[in-house]
ROLUM-711450 format. One record per residue (C-alpha): residue in one letter; x, y, z. Coordinates in steps of 0.25 Angstrom, whole numbers, plus 5000, padded with zeros to 4 digits. Layout:
BEGIN
AXYZ...
***
This chain:
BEGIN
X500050005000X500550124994X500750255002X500750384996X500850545002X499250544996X498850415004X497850445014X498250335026X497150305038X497850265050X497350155060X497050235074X498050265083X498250315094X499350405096X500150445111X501350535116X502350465120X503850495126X504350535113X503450485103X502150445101X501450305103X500550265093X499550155095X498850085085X497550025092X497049905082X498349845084X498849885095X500249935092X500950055096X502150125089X503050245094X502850365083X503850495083X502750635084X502750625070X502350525065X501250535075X500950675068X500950585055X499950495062X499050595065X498950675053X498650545046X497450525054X496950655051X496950625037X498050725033X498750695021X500250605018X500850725011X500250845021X500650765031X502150735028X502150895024X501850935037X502750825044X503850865038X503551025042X503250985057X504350875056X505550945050X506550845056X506050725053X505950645039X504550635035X503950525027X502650525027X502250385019X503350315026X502750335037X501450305032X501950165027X502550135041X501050155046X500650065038X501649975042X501449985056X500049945054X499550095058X498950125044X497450085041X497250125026X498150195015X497250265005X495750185011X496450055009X496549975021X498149945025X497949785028X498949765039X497949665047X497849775058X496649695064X497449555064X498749635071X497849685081X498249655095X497349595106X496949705117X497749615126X497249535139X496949575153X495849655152X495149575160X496049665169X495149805176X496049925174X495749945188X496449835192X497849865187X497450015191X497649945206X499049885202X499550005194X499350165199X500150275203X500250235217X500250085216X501350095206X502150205217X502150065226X502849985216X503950085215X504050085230X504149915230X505249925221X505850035228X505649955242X506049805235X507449855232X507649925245X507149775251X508249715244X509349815249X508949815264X508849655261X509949605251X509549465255X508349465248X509049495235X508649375227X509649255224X509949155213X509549035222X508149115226X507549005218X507948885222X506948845231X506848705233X507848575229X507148555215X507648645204X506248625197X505348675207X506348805208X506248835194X504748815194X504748905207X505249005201X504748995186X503348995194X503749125204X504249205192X503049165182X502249225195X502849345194X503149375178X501449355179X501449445190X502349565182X501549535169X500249575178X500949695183X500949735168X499649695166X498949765177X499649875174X499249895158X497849865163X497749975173X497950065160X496649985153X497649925143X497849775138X498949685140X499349555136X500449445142X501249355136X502549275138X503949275134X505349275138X506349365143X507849305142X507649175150X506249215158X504849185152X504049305155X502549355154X502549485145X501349585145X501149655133X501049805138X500949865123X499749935127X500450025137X500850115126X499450175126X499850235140X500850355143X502250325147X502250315161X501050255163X501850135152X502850115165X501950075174X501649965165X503049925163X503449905177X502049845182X502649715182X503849745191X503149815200X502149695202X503649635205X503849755216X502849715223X503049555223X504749585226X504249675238X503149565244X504449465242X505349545249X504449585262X504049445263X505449385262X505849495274X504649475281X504849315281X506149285276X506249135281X504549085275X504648985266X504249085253X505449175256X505849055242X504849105234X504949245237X506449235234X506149195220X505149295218X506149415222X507249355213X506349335201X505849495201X507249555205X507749435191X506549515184X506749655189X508149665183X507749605169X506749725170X508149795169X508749745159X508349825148X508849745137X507549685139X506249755134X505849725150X504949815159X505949925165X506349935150X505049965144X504950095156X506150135150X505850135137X504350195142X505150305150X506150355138X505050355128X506050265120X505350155114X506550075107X507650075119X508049935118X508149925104X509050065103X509950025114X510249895108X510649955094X511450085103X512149945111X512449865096X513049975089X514249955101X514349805095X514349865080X515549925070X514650025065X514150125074X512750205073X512350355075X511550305087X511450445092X510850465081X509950355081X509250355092X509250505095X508650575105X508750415112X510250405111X510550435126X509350355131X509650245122X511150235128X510850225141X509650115137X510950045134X511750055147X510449995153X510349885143X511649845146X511649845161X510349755158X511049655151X512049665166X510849655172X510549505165X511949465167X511849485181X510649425183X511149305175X512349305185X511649325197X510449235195X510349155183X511649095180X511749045196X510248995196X510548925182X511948865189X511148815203X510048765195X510748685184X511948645195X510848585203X510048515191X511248435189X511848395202X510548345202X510448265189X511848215193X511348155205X511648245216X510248245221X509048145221X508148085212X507148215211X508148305212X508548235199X507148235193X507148385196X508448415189X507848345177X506448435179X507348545179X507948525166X506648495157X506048625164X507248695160X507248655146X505748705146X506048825150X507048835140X506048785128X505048875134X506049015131X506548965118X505048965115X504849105120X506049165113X505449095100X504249155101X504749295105X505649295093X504449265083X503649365089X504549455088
***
């Protein structure tokens, strides 16, 4: 389909916000969003009033001196992205109706109900938690959480199923802190699951929170942790309170499997929670992706104008990297700290055990350990699968 300055083009509706630096556009049959500069926004608008391809591009380029003007290039990318309805009264065929996307679930959910979970005074008390959990942990370095925190009881089975069981628990729990907090805003959402390095985890689809202004996007962002506040703060006053009951195990497990989670949310080489404030907060919707080119070009001959590049984002986009980098840290001391020595015990034990130096069922357990292991493995490979075809 031709498109032409004399081309009369009918737009789908939109529906058009200010954002940090550009504008949001939403596109309500299909639910997509897209980050437009002020003038193609001004484009936008003067489309839908019906103004003409060549008036239009005249008095772009008269209001937009230093930018280059195209105005059917722009058109076709429209059309491309699915935002164009009819080019001269003939419908654009782009299957709008079969792209569209589900409302979502959870609307069984009362906005009232997150409301309870998620206003300004309730979310003040989540920031005091977080503030009180880590002067707990100062007063009371014991309860720092340790590699062997999980080994509860003789059979290596039963501990991994423990803690598989406790942290589904709580990923559930997080997701639902994200849920609850989209629904006290009236908007949709959907859950799915999916992996994240070695971890399966629960995912909520928070897509629509682009409809809301920017801080009101953070709140959502961080519901899940702060559901975590509130479980790590119960743990730690009951811990204190009876430090020798025979759940002071399971609480253990609990506290070292949000503080395991709470330093991924800061490894920002990760599109994780804490990064998506980030990005919410500097109004810069493609950090990653810029501090990864910025961080290759140091592993290339050629060298980029970079500065150039990204502009007005250069110094934000340079010290995205130093934080990308120390998130990698952050893997590699968790790695150290916790997974390498969990994986050493575990494995150590596993085949002390199949060599004899325990009984019969801690034999059997070993080999129930192992089969559990390699479906856990199948079950990420299948998840990595999946995640590379989707995307």
């Amino acid at each position: 389909m031709k498109v032409s300055l004399e081309s009369e083009i009918t737009l789908y509706p939109l529906s058009i916000q200010k954002d940090k630096k550009n504008y949001i556009v939403e596109e309500p049959i299909s639910g997509d969003f897209f980050e437009l500069p002020e003038i193609s926004v001004d484009a936008i608008r003067r489309l839908d009033k019906g103004e003409g391809m060549a008036e239009i591009e005249k008095v772009l380029k008269e209001f937009y001196p230093e930018e280059e003007v195209d105005i059917i290039e722009f058109v076709e990318q429209l059309v491309e992205l699915g935002l164009v309805q009819e080019v001269d009264g003939v419908q654009v065929h782009r299957g709008k109706e079969k792209q569209a996307k589900s409302e979502g679930g959870f609307l069984w959910i009362p906005q009232w109900v997150g409301r309870l979970f998620f206003n300004r005074k309730i979310n003040k008390v989540y920031l005091l938690l977080l503030a009180a959990n880590i002067f707990i942990l100062i007063l009371n370095p014991e309860l720092f959480p340790h590699y062997k925190d999980i080994f509860l009881f003789d059979s290596m089975v039963l501990n991994v199923l423990t803690y598989l069981l406790i942290s589904l628990v709580l990923i559930v729990i997080h997701e639902f802190g994200h849920i609850l907090a989209i629904r006290s805003h009236d908007l949709p959402a959907n859950l799915s699951i999916g992996n994240r390095l070695i971890f399966i985890v629960f995912e909520t689809d928070l897509t629509q929170a682009w409809k809301l202004d920017p801080k009101k996007r953070n709140i959502l962002y961080l519901a899940g942790m702060s559901f975590e506040q509130v479980i790590l703060f119960l743990s730690f006053v009951f811990m204190l309170l009876f430090p020798d009951a025979y759940f002071v195990g399971i609480l253990s497990i609990i506290v070292l499997d949000i503080f395991i989670k709470t330093v991924y949310q800061c490894c920002f080489y990760m599109k994780t929670d804490v990064y998506y404030v980030v990005e919410n907060a500097t109004g810069c919707y493609n950090l990653m992706e810029s501090g990864e080119i910025y961080l290759s070009s140091f592993f290339k001959k050629s060298k980029m104008d970079h500065k150039k590049m990204f502009e007005d984002e250069w110094n934000l986009i340079r010290i995205y990297s130093v934080f990308y980098i120390i998130g990698v840290f952050l893997t590699l001391f968790l790695t150290v700290l916790y997974f390498i020595p969990q994986l050493y015990y575990m494995f150590t034990t596993i085949y002390l055990n199949i060599m004899g130096a325990g009984d019969r069922a801690a034999f059997w357990d070993a080999i129930a350990f192992l089969v559990q292991t390699m479906l856990l493995l199948i079950l990420l490979v299948y998840l990595a699968r999946k995640k590379r075809r989707e995307n």
